[in-house]
N, C-alpha and C positions, 0 to 999 in steps of 0.2 A: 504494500500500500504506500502510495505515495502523496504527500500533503505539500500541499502550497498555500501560501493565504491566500485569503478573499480580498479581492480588491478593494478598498475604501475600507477594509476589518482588516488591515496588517497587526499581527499580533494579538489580535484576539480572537478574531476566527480562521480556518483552515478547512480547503477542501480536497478531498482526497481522490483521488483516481478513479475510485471504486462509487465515487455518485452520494458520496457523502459530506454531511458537513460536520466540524468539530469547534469545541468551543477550547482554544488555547491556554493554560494558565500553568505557573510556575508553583511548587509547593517543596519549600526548603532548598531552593535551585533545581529542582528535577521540573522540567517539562511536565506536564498533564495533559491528556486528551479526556476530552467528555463528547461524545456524539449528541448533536444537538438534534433534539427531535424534532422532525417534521410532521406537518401534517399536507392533506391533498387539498387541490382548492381547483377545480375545473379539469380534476385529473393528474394533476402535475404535483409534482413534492415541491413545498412549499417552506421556508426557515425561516424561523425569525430569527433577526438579529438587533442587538442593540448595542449602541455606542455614545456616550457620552450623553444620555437619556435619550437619545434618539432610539424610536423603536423602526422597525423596515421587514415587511415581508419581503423575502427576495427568490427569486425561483432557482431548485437547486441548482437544475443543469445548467442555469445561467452561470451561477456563481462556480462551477466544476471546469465550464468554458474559458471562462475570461481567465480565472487559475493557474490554468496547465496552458491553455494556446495565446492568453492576452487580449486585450477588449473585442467584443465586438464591434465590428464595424458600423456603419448606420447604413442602413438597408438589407442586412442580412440579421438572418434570424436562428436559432439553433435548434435543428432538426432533431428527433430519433429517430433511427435510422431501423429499430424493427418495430417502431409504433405505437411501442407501451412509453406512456406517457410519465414513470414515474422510474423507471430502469436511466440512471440519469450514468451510469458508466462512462466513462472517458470517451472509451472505444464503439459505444453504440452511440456517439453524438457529433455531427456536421454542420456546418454553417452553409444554409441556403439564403436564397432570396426567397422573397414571401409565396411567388409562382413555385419556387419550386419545390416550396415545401407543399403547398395546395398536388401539384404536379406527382410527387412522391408518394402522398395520403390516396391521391387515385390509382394509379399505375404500378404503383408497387404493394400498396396495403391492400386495395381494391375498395375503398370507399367510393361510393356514390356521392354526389357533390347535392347539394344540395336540392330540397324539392324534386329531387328526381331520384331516390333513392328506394324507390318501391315501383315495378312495373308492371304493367299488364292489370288485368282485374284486379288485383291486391289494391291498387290507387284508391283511394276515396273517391276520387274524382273521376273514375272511370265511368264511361258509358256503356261500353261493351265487354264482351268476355272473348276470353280465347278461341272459342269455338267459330266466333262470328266472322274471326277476320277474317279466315281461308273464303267460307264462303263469299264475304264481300269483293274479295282481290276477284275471285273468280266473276263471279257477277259481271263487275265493272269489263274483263277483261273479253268477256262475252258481247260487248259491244251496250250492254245495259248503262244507261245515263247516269250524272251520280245524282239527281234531282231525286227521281225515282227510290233508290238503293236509301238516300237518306232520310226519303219521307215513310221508308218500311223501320227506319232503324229510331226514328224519333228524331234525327240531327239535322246539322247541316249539310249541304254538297262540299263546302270544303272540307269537312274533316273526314269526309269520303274520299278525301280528292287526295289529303295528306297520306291515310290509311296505304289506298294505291301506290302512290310512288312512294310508300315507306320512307315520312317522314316520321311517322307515329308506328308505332306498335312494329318497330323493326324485330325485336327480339320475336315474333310469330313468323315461321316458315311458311 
């Protein structure tokens, strides 16, 4: 395990490699470590700290970042790199820009971005179900108007229109 101060807590606080934070203090000249406890607050390990009566929630992996690699930069933000929010490790944490942490939470974790993270009849806002699209593609593709198909379905002709060219309900073969 390897400890470094916390920036702006030189000497009295220390974070260590392993995604922890420690509270510093000396007793009869010996060094002291205490692990300061965290709590979660939106998912994320959260520490207080104080100094000099100032009290500061500070986010672990921030304070594990700036540590061991040195400030942040401004416009980059510090990723985890397998997704759990509170595994604040050295080595499972990257400095992205805000796309590409959005970018990484889809594509690598497989998060649905928002409002769209539930498809097909599952939706609340669904109108149709599964079973309806094939028939509707076929319909439409029979030369059938989408006027017609959408005054059978309760809808509009555009979202008849979107259905067809598979702007909507791509996930049905």
């Amino acid at each position: 395990m390897n400890l470094k101060p916390v920036i702006g807590y030189e000497g009295i606080y220390a974070a260590s490699d392993c995604g922890s934070i420690f509270r510093v203090s000396t007793r009869e000249g010996k060094p002291i470590c205490r692990k300061v406890a965290d709590r979660i607050k939106n998912g994320y390990a959260v520490a207080h700290l104080c100094h000099e009566a100032n009290r500061r929630d500070r986010p672990v992996h921030r304070c594990v970042w700036e540590s061991h690699k040195g400030p942040i930069p401004k416009g980059l933000e510090v990723n985890h790199i397998n997704g759990v929010r509170n595994d604040n490790r050295l080595e499972n944490l990257e400095l992205v820009t805000r796309s590409g942490n959005a970018l990484h939470k889809f594509h690598v974790l497989g998060y649905r971005s928002r409002g769209r993270g539930v498809l097909g009849s599952r939706s609340r806002k669904a109108k149709f179900v599964e079973s309806d699209i094939p028939k509707i593609r076929e319909r439409a593709n029979n030369g059938e108007g989408y006027k017609t198909i959408a005054a059978d379905y309760g809808t509009t002709p555009e979202a008849i229109g979107y259905i067809v060219r598979r702007k909507t309900w791509r996930h049905v073969v």
